[in-house]
N, C-alpha and C positions, 0 to 999 in steps of 0.2 A: 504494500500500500504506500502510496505518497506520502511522505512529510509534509502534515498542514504547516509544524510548527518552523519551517524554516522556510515558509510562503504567507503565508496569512499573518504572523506576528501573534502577538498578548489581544485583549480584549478591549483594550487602551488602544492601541494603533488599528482596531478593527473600526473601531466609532469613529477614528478621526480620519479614516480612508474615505477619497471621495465616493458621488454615486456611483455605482456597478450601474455600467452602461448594455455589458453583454454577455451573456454568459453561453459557455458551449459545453456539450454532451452529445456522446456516441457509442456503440457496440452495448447499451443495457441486453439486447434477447430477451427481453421481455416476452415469457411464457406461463402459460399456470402453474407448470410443475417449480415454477422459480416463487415462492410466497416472501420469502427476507428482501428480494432484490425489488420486486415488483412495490413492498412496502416502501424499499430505500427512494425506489423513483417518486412516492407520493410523497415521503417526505422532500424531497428536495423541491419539487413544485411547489407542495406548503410553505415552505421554510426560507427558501431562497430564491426560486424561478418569480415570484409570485410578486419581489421586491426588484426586479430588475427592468428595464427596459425594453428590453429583447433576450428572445430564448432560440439560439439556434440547434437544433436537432440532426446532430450531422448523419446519421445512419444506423441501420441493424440496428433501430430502436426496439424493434421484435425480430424474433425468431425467424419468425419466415411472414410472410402478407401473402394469403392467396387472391388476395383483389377484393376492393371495397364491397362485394355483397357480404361478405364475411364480421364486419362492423355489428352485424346482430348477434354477435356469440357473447355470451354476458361477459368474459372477461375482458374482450377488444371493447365493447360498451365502456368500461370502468377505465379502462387507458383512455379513450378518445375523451371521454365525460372532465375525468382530470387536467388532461390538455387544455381542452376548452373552458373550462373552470378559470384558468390560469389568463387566460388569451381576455374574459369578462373583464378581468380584474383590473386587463389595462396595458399587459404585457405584449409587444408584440410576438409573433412564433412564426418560426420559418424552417422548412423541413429540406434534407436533400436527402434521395434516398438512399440504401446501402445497396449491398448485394442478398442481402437476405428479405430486405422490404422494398426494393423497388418496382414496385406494382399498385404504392400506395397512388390513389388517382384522385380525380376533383371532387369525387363524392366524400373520401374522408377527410379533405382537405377541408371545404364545407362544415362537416359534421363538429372535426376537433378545431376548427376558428385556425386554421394555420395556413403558409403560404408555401406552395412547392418553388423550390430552388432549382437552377438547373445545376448537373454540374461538371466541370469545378463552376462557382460564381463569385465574385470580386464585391465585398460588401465595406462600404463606406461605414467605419466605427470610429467615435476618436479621434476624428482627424485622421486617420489611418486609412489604408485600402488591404483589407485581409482576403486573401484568396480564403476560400472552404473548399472541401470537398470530402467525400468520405474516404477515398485513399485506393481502394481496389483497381480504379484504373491507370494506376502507379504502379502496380504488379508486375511488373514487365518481362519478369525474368521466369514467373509462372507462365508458359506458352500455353498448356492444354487450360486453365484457369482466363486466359484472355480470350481464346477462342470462345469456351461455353461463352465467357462474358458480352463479348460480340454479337450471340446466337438470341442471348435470353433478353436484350437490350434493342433487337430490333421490333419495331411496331410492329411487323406483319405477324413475329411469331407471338408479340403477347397477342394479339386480337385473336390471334389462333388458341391460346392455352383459355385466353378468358371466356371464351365461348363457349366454354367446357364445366361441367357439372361443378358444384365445390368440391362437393367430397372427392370427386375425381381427382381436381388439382389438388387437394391435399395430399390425397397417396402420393402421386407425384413429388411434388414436394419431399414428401419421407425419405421416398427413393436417391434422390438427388443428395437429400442431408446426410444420408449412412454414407452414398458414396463418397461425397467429400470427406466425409471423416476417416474412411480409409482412406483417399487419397493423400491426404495432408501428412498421414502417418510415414510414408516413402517421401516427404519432401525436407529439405533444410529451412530452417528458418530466413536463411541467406533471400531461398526463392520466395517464400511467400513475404517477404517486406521489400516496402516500395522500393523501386531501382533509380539510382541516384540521376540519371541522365534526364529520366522521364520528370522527377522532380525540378531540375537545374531547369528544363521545358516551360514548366509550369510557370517558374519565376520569371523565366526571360519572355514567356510570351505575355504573360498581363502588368509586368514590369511594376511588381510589386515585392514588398521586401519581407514579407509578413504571409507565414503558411500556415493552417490550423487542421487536422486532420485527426480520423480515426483507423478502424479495419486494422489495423496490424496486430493489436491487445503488446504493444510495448510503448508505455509512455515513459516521453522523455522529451527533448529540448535539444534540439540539431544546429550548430552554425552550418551555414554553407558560404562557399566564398565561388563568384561568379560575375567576372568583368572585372574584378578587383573589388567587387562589391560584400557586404557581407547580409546574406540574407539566414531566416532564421525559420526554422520549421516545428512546430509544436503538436505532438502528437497527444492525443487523450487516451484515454484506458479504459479496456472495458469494464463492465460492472460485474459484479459476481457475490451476491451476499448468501448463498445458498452453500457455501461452500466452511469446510474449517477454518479458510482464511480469506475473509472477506477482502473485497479489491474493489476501486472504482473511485471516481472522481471528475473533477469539471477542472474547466477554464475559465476564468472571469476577464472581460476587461471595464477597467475603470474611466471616470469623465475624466482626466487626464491622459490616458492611452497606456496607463501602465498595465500589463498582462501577469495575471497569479492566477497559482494555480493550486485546488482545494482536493484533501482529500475525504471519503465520507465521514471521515472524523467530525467534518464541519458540518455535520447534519442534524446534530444534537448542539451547537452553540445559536 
């Protein structure tokens, strides 16, 4: 888990930090068989989404999306209901999708009050311009992983899967998760984190200095040096409270432009 205490400070420099202008989260898998982590999302919505300005949602917020007719299953109800709770309250929300949910479309977008992103997308924070994105089409060095990616990402074949029963695309679905999960087990971690080239891409094409990204489940804090420039890459971490040792946390940026970053420690201050 992140160190809050060497990001956030004492309780004293907590009140005299300016307003939290944005905050970022990615890879929760938010499923039913997850009850701690599913909690942990509600509290942070309560607790902290709730007091910020904007909430960007960078990916694999769930498990898998087999397409917004699915929104009626009580537990997607309880996620979308929270979301939208949050959005009443005042907060903006902006979603881009991952590899596990991007099939979320205009009807749940509607539903939970949030705005689809394309991506990557270049958002004006702070005085700043921060690339997002959720990170999977940085993979580059995964080839049979960019191919599916390719396949499941063109319009023709969603119109073709969403045409199809639920439960249908659910099994589907299933099928897909097991075999990624064997796949993943034959790969290095090497291949499945972003490839540095496709990243240095990123920077130089929207000529920004500032990257915020999930999908890898390794956070941390990248210089990159490019032009002679030095640009800076920040990755989030997935969520995981269901486990002996819970994991997960956000990014904040403040009305100054300073970027910290929380661990779920801070979910109970």
């Amino acid at each position: 888990m992140l160190d809050s205490s060497t990001t956030s400070g004492s309780s004293a420099n907590r009140k005299a930090q300016p307003e939290t202008v944005a905050l970022f989260i990615s890879d929760l898998h938010l499923h039913p068989s997850l009850p701690r982590t599913t909690q942990a999302f509600m509290d942070f919505l309560a607790r902290h989404a709730i007091k910020a300005r904007q909430l960007y949602l960078l990916g694999d917020m769930f498990e898998y999306w087999a397409g917004d007719d699915d929104i009626a299953a009580p537990y997607n109800t309880q996620i979308v209901d929270a979301i939208r709770d949050v959005a009443n309250a005042g907060t903006q929300i902006f979603w881009v999708g991952g590899n596990r949910d991007f099939l979320v479309g205009e009807r749940f977008a509607q539903a939970a009050a949030v705005t689809l992103l394309p991506d990557p997308f270049i958002a004006p924070i702070a005085g700043q311009r921060i690339i997002l994105t959720h990170g999977d089409a940085q993979c580059t060095d995964d080839h049979d992983y960019m191919v599916f990616r390719a396949q499941v990402r063109n319009p023709a074949w969603q119109q073709e899967f969403l045409s199809r029963p639920l439960e249908q695309r659910k099994a589907i679905i299933e099928g897909l998760r097991h075999g990624s999960r064997e796949a993943q087990r034959a790969k290095s971690y090497e291949i499945m984190d972003v490839n540095a080239g496709a990243i240095d891409a990123l920077f130089d094409e929207y000529g920004s200095t500032i990257l915020i990204h999930g999908h890898t489940h390794r956070p941390a804090v990248h210089q990159h040096q490019l032009h002679g420039v030095t640009y800076t890459r920040h990755v989030l971490p997935d969520w995981d409270c269901d486990t002996e040792s819970p994991r997960g946390g956000w990014i904040a940026i403040d009305a100054d432009g300073t970027i910290r970053r929380f661990s779920l420690d801070e979910l109970d201050k």
